[in-house]
DOGUTI-645087 format. One line per 10 residues: their letters; for each residue x, y, z of C-alpha. Coordinates in Angstrom, 2 decimals. Layout:
A> X Y Z  ...
This chain:
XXXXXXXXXX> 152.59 130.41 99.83  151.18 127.25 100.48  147.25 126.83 99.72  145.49 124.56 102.30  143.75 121.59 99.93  140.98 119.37 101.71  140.52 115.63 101.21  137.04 115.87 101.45  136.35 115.17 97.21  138.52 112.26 97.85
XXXXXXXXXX> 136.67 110.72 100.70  133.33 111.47 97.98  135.61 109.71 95.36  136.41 106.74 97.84  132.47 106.84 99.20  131.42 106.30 95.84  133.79 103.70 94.61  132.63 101.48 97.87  129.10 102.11 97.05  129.43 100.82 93.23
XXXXXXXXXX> 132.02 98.18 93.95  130.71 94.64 94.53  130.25 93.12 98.03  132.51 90.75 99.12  131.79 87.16 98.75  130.35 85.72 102.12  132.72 83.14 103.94  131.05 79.70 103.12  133.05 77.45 105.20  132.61 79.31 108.49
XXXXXXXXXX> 128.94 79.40 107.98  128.30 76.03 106.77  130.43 74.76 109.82  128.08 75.98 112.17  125.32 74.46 110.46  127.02 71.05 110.15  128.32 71.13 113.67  126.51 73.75 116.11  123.30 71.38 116.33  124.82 67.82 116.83
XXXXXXXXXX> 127.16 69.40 119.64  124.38 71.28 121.31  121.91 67.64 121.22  125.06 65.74 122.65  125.36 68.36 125.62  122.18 68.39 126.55  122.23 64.63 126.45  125.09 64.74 128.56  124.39 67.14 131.09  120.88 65.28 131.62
XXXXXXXXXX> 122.08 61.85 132.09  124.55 63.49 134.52  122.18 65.05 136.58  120.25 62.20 136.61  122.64 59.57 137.40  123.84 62.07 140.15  120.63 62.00 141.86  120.10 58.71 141.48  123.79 57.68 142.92  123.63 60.76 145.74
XXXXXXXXXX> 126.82 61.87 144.23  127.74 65.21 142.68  128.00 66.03 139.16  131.56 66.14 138.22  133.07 63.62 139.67  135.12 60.78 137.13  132.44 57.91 137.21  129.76 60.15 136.46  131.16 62.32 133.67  132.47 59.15 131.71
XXXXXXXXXX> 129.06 57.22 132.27  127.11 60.41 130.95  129.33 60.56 128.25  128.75 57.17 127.51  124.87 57.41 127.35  125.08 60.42 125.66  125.08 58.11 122.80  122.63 56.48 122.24  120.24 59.52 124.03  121.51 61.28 120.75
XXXXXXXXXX> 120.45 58.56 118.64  116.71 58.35 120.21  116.61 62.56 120.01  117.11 61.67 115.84  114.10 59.22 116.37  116.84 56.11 115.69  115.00 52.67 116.74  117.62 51.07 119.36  117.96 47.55 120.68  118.07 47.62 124.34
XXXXXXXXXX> 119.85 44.70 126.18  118.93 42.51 122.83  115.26 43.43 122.53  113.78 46.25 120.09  113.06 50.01 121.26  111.15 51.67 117.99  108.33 53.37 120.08  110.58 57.27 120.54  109.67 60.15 122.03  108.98 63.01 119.99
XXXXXXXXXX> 109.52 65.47 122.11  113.41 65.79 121.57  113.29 65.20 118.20  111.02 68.38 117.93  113.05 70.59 119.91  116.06 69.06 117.48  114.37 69.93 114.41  113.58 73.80 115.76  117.51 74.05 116.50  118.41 72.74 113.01
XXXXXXXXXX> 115.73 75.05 111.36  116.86 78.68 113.32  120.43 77.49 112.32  119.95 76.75 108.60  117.42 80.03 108.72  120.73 82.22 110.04  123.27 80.14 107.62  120.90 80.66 104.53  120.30 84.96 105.56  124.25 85.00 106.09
XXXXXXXXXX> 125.41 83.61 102.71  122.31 85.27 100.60  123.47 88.45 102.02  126.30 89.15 99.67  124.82 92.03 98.01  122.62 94.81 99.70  120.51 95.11 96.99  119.69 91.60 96.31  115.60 91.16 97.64  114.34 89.32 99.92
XXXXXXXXXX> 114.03 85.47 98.78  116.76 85.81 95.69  119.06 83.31 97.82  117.74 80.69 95.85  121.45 79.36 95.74  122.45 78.97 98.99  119.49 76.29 99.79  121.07 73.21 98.14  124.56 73.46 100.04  123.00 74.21 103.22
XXXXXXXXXX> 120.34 71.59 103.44  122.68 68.75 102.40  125.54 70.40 104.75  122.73 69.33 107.73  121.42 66.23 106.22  125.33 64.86 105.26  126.64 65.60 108.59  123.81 64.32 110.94  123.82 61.02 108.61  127.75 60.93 109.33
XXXXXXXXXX> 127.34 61.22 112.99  124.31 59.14 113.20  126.61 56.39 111.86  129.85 56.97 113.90  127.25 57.40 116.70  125.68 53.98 115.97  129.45 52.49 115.32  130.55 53.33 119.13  127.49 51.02 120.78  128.25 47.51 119.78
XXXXXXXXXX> 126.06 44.35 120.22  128.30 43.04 123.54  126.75 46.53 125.10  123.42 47.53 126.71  122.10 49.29 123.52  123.20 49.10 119.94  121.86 50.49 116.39  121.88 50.15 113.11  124.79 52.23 111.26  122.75 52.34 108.15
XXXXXXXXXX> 119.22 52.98 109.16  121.07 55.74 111.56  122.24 57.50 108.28  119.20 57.34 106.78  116.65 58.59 109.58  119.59 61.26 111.18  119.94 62.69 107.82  116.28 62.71 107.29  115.05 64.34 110.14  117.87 67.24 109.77
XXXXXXXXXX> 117.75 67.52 105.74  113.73 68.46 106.59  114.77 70.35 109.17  116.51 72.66 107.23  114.65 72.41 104.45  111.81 74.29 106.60  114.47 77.01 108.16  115.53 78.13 104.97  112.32 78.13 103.23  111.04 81.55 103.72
XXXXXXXXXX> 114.13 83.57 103.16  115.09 81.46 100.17  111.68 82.24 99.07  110.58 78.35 98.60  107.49 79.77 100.81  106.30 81.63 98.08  105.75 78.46 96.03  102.41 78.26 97.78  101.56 81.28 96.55  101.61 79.90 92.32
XXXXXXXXXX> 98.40 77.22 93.42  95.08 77.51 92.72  93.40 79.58 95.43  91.18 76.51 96.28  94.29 74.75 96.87  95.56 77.10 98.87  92.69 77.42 100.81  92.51 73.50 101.56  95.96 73.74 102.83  95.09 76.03 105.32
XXXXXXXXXX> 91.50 74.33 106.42  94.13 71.04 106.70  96.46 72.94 108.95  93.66 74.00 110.49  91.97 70.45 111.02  95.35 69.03 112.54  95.54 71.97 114.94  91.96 71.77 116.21  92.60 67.98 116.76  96.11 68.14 118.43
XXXXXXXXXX> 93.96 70.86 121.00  91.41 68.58 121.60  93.79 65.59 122.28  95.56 67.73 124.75  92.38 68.61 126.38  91.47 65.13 126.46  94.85 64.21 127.95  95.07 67.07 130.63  91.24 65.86 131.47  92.54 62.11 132.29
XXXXXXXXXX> 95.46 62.94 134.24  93.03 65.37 136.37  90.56 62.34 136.83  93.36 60.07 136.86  95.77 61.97 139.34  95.94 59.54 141.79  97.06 56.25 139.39  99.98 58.49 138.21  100.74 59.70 141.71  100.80 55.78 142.63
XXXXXXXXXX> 102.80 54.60 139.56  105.54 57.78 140.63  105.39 56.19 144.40  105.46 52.40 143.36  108.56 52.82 140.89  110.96 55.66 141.90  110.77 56.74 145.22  113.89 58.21 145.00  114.70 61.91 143.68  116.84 60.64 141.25
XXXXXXXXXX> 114.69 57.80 139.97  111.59 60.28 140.01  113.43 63.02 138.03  114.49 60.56 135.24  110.77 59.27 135.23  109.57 62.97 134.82  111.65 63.61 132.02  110.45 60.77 130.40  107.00 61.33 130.32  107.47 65.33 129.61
XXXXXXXXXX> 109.85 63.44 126.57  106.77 60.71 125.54  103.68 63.89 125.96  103.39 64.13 122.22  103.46 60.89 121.34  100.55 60.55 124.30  98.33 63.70 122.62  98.73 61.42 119.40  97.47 58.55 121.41  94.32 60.75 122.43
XXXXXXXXXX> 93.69 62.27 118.52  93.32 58.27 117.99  90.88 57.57 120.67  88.65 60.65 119.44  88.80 59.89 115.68  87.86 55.86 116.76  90.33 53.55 116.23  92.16 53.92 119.55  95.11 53.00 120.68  96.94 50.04 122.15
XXXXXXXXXX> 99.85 48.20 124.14  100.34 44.64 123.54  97.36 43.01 124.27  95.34 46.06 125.97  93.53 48.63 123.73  90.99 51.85 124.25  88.71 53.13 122.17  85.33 55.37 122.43  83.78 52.18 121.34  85.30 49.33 123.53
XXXXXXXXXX> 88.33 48.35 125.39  90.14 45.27 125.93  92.22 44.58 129.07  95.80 43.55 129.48  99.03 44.56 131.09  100.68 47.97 130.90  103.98 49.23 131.17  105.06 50.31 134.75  104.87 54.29 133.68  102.67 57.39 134.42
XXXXXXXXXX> 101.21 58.19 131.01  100.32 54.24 130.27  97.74 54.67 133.70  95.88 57.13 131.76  94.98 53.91 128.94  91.06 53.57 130.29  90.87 50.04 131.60  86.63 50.15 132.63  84.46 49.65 129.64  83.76 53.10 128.46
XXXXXXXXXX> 80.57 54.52 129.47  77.06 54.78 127.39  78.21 58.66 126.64  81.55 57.77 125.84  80.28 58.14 121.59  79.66 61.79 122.73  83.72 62.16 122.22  82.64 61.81 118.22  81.20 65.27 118.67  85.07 66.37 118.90
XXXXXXXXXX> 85.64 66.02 115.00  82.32 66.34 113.78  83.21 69.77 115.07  86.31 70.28 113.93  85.08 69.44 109.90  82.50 71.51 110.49  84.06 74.85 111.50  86.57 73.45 108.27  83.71 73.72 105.95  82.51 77.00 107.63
XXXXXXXXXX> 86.29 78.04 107.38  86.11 77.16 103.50  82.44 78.37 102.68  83.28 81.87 101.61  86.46 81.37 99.92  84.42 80.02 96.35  81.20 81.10 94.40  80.43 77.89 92.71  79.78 74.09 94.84  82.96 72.40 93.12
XXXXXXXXXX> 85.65 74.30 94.01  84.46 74.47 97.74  84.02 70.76 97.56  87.81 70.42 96.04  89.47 72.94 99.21  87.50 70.85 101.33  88.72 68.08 100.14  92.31 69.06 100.00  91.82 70.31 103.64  90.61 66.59 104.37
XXXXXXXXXX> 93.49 64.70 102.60  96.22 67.59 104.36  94.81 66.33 107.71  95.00 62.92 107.11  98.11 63.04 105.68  99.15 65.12 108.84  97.69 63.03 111.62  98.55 59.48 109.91  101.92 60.78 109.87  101.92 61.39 113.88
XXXXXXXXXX> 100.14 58.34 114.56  103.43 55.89 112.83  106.19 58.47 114.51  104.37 57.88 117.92  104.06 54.17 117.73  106.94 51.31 117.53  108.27 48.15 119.32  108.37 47.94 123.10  110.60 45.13 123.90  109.49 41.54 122.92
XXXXXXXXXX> 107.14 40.99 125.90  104.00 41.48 126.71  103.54 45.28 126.13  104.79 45.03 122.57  103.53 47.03 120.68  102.76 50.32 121.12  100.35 51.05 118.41  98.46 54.09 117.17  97.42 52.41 113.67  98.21 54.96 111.35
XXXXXXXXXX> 96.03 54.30 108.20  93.12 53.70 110.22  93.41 57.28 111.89  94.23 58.86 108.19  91.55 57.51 107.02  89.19 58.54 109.91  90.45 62.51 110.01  89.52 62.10 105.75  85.84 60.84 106.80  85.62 63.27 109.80
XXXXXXXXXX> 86.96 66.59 108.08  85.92 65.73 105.14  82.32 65.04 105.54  80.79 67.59 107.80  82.98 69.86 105.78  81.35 69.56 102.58  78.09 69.47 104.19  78.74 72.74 105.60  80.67 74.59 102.98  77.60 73.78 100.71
XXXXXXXXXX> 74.94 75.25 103.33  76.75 77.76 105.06  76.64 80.53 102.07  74.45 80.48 98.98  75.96 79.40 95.98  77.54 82.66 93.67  77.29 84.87 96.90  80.65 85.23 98.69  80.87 88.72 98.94  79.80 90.37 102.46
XXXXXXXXXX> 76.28 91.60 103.12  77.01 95.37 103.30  74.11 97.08 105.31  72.20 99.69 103.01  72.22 103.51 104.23  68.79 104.26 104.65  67.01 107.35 103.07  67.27 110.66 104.76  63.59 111.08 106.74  61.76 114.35 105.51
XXXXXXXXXX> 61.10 117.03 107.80  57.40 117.48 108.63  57.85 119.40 110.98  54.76 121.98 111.02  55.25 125.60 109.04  58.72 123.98 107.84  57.22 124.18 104.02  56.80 128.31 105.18  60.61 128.81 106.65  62.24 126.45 104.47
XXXXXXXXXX> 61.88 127.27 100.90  62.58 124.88 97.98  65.59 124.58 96.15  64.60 125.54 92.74  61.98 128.06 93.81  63.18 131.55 92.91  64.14 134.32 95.70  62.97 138.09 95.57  66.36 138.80 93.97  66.28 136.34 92.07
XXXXXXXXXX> 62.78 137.30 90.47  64.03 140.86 89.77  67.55 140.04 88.62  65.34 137.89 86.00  62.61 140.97 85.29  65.71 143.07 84.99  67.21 140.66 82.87  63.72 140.75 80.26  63.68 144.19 80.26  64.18 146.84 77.33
């Protein structure tokens, strides 16, 4: 007689051996593929199919066709090149002033990718916690930096000086590689657990890094504000420039693509005319305090450059980030009993925001051909050094006065005394609390007695 037998303690005995058995090691080369390839391909393609389009509409033909797809293709090129922020020479004469736009978008692409590379090869063990794939950062951050630099210079190899535009090979490298290495490096932060590192400061220091974030925010706001205002007052110079220089559908969709490319370099432009030292192109410069006339180029954001002297309220536009340190020292007032270490996270927010904003102000600025609208400049140590004065300042002023020295801690309201009743014959209905009952009395009598 044959006894049935089930398989079920071997499936246990299988479970179990899975369970305590090591995961298998993640597949690198896949992984870091994507990372070294997946973003270059993806800028190309856009750069492609947006030179296509436009060259389509420009040319009334459809995209497609042979003459189209190999001149797209061809200034796919160097379109990749000024996405990576790569200075170009145009037709012999220098192009350094970039729009920051696509290289912004780039560096979010490069980030998610490295973020999904770094979660992929740190996840080789279930039990390993969040932020122990401290190994995985190295190989995937120089994965992106090696192979942007690599393509930057074949990319700047294929234009040659006979050509329209041509680049450096070496300074390609350098800037390609740069732009993707900190790309990465700020994807893969947070689950490598570099974003913890924050954490080991002083908390004064980590305070002043957040009133700096802070301070660059309010000021990028207020120089899109300041932006949106002017091309509301200024609607009809930019609807003139738009009519005077491409008519056509074609012409006018590559012009609107430029200027939605070139907006945050312009909100740069207008954090530099509220902080004081302006901006200017070639000859012509704005700022709160003066202007001085001269050509600009033929495009729609240049019309917005003030070209009147500025009116007697124009100093009010100082008000901006006399605000903006002040709600930093408000910001920072509570975070420190004693008057030096709110004076230190001020000051820490003051240097962050300088550091911030100077940085802007050089990526926003460059050469503009060798005429008479060269150069575009947003001077960068002047507008550091102005967001130091303006944050830090009013901020110390205010951090001082806004709570009293040693007393951070909230106000807490106090809970006020419970209001007698005197309500009349209460004292007859109510007895007190300690005054004995009739029971009471003759439980006690009882008590005394023989």
């Amino acid at each position: 007689m044959t006894v049935p037998t089930s398989d079920r303690p071997r499936r246990a005995r299988r479970a179990a051996a899975e369970d305590t058995a090591p995961a298998a090691a993640p597949a690198w080369l896949p992984v870091l593929a994507r990372v070294a390839l997946l973003p270059p391909a993806v800028c190309y393609a856009v750069a492609v199919v947006l030179a296509g389009v436009v060259a389509a509409l420009a040319s009334g033909t459809t995209p497609g066709g042979e003459p189209g797809l190999g001149q797209a293709l061809a200034v796919g090129v160097p379109l990749w090149l000024v996405a990576h922020l790569v200075p170009l020479q145009v037709t012999g004469v220098p192009l350094g002033v970039l729009p920051l736009a696509p290289a912004l978008v780039l560096a979010v692409l490069v980030a998610g990718v490295a973020r999904g590379a770094v979660r992929r090869l740190g996840a080789g063990g279930a039990a390993r916690p969040p932020g122990a794939q401290h190994g995985v950062l190295v190989p995937v951050v120089a994965t992106a930096a090696a192979s942007h630099a690599v393509i930057g210079v074949l990319a700047a190899a294929l234009l040659t000086p006979e050509a329209v535009v041509d680049a450096s090979p070496a300074l390609a490298a350098v800037v390609c590689g740069l732009l993707a290495g900190l790309a990465a490096l700020a994807g893969a932060a947070a689950p490598c657990g570099v974003a913890v590192l924050p954490r080991r400061l002083p908390a004064w220091a980590r305070h002043g890094l957040g009133g700096a974030a802070l301070a660059a925010t309010a000021l990028l706001t207020a120089g899109a504000g300041l932006l949106l205002a002017g091309l509301l007052a200024d609607g009809a110079a930019v609807h003139d420039v738009f009519a005077d220089i491409a008519p056509e559908a074609g012409s006018g969709a590559g012009l609107a693509l430029l200027c939605v490319a070139y907006l945050p370099n312009a909100v740069v432009a207008a954090v530099g005319w509220l902080l004081g030292p302006g901006v200017s192109v070639g000859l012509a410069s704005a700022a709160p305090t003066g202007i001085t006339s001269g050509l600009l180029p033929p495009v729609p954001l240049a019309a917005l450059l003030p070209q009147s002297p500025p009116p007697s309220w124009a100093g009010l536009a100082f008000a901006v980030p006399l605000a903006v340190g002040s709600l930093v020292g408000w910001r920072l007032a509570p975070t420190a009993r004693d008057a030096a270490t709110r004076v230190r996270a001020t000051a820490t927010a003051a240097v962050g925001a300088a550091v911030l904003l100077g940085l802007a102000a050089a990526l926003s600025g460059g050469r503009l051909g060798a005429g008479p609208f060269d150069p575009v400049t947003i001077p960068a140590l002047p507008v550091a050094l102005a967001a130091l004065g303006w944050v830090l300042v009013p901020g110390v002023v205010v951090a001082l006065l806004a709570v009293p020295l040693g007393d951070t801690r909230p106000v807490t309201p106090a809970t006020p005394a419970p209001v007698p009743d005197v309500t009349p014959g209460a004292a007859d209905t109510d007895p007190e609390p300690d005054e004995p009952t009739g029971d009471t009395g003759a439980a006690a009598s009882g008590a005394a007695g023989p």
